[in-house]
PyMOL commands that place a pseudoatom at each C-alpha (Angstrom):
pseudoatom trace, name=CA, resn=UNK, resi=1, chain=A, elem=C, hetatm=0, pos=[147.255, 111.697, 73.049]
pseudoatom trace, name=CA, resn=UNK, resi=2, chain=A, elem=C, hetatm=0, pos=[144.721, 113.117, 70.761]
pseudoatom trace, name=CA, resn=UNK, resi=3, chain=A, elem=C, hetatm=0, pos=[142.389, 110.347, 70.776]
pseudoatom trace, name=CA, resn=UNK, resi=4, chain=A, elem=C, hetatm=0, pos=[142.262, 110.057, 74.702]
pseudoatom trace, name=CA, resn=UNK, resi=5, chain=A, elem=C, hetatm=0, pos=[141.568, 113.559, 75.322]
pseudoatom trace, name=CA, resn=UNK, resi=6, chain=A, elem=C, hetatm=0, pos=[138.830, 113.163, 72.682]
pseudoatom trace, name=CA, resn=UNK, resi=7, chain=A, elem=C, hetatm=0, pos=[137.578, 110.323, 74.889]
pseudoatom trace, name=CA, resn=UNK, resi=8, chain=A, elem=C, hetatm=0, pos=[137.565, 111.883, 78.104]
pseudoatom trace, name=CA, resn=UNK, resi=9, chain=A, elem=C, hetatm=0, pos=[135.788, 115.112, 76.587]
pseudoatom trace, name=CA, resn=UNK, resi=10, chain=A, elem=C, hetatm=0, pos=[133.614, 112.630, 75.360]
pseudoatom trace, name=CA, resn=UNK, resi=11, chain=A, elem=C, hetatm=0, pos=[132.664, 110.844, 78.744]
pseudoatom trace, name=CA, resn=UNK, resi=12, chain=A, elem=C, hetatm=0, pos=[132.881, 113.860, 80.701]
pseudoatom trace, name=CA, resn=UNK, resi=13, chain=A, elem=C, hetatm=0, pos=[129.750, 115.014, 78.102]
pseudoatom trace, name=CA, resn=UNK, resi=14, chain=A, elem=C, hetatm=0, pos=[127.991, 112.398, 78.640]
pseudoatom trace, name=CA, resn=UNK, resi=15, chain=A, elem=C, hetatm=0, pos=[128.346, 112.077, 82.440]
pseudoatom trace, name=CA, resn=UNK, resi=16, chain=A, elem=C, hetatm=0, pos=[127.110, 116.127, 82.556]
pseudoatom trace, name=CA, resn=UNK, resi=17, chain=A, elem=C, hetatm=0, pos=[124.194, 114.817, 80.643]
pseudoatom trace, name=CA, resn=UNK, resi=18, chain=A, elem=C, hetatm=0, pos=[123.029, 111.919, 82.911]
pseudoatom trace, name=CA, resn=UNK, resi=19, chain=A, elem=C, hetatm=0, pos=[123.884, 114.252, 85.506]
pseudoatom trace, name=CA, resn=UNK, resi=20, chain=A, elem=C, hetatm=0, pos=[121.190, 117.031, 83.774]
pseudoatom trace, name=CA, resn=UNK, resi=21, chain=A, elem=C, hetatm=0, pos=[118.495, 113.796, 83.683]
pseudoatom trace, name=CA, resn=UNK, resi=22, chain=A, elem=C, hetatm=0, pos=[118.625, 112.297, 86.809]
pseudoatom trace, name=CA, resn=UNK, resi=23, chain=A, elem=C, hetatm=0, pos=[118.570, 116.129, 88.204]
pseudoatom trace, name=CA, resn=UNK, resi=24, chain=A, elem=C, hetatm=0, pos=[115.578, 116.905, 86.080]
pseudoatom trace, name=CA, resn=UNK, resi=25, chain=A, elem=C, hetatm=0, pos=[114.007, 113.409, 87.143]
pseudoatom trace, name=CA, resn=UNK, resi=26, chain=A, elem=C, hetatm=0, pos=[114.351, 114.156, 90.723]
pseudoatom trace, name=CA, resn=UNK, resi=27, chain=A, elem=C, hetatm=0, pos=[112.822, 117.647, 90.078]
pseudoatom trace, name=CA, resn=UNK, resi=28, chain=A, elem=C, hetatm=0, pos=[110.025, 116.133, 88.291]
pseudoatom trace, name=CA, resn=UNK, resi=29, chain=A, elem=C, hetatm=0, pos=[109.278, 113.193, 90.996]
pseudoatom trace, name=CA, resn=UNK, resi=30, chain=A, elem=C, hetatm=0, pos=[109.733, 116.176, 93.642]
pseudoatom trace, name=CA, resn=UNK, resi=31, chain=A, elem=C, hetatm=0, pos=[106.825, 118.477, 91.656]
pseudoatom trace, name=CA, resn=UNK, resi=32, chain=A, elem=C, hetatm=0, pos=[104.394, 115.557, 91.601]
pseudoatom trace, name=CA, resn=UNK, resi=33, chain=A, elem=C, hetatm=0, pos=[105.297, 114.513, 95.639]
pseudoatom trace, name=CA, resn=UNK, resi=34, chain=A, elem=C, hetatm=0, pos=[103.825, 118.618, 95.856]
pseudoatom trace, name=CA, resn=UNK, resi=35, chain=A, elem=C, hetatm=0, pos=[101.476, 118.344, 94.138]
pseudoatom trace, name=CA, resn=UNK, resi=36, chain=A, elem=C, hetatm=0, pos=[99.639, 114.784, 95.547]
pseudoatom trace, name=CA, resn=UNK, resi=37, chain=A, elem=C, hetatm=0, pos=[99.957, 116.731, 99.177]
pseudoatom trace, name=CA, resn=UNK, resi=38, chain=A, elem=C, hetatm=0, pos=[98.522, 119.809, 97.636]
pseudoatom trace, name=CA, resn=UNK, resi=39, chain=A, elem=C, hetatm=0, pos=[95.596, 117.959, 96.501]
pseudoatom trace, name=CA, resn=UNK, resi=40, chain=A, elem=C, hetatm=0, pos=[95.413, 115.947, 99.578]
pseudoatom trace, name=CA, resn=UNK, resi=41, chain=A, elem=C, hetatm=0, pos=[95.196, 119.049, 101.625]
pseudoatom trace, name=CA, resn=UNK, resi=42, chain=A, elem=C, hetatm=0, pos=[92.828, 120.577, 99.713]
pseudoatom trace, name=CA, resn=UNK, resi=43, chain=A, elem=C, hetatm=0, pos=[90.537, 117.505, 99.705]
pseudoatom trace, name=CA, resn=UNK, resi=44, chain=A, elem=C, hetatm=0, pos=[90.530, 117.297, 103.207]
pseudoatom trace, name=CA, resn=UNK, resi=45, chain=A, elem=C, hetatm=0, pos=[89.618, 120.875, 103.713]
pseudoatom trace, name=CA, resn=UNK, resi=46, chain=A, elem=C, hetatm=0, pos=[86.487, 119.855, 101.544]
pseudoatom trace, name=CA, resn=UNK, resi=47, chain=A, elem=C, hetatm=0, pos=[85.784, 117.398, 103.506]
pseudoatom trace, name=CA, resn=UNK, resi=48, chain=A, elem=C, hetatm=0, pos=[86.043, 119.771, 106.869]
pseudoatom trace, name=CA, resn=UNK, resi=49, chain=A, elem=C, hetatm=0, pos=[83.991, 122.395, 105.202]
pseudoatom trace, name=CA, resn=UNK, resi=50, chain=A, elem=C, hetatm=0, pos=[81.303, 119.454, 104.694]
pseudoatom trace, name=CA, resn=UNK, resi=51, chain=A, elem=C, hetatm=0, pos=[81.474, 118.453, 108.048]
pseudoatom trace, name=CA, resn=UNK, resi=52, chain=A, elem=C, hetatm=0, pos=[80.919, 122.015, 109.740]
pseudoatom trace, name=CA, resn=UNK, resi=53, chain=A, elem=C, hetatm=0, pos=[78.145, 122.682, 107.476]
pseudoatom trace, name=CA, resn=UNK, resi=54, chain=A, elem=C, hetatm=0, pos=[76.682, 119.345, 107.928]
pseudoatom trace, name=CA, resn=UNK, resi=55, chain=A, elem=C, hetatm=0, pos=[76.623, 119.668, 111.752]
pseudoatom trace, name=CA, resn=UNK, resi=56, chain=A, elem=C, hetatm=0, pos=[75.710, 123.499, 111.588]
pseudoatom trace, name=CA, resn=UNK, resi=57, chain=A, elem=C, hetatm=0, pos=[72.554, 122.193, 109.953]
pseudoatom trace, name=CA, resn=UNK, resi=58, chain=A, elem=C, hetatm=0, pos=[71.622, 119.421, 112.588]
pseudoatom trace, name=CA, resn=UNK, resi=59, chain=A, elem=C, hetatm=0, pos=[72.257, 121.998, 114.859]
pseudoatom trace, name=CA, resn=UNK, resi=60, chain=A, elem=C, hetatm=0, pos=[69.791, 124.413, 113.401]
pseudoatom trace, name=CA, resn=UNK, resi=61, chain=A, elem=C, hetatm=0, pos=[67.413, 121.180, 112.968]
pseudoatom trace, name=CA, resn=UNK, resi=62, chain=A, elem=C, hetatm=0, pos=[67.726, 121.052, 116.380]
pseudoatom trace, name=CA, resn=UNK, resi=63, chain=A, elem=C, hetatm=0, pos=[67.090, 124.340, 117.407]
pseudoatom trace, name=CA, resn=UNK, resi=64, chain=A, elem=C, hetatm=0, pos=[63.638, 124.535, 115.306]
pseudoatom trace, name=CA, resn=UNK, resi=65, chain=A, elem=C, hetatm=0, pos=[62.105, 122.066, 117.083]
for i in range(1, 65): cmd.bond("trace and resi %d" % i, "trace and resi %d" % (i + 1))
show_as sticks, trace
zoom trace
């Protein structure tokens, strides 16, 4: 019975372990989902910043002449 306990000590290791990796893959593939939308939302409040200014300064265009 020796060697069959030492086999299922054995696969219950290595199931923990591809348990631990697909875990820390998931984690990983979650922290880069974050961070595109971070970026995303960050580039389009650049791009809304740009906008107000740009029509704050045809406004002002407008009101000099």
């Amino acid at each position: 019975m020796g060697i069959l306990d030492d086999a299922k000590e054995t696969a219950g290791a290595a199931a923990e372990k591809v348990s631990r990796s697909v875990e820390d893959t998931v984690d990983r593939v979650s922290d880069k989902i974050d961070e595109v939308k971070a970026d995303a939302e960050v580039k389009r409040a650049e791009a809304e910043a740009d906008s107000v200014k740009k029509r704050n300064e045809v406004k002002e265009e407008l009101r000099d002449n």
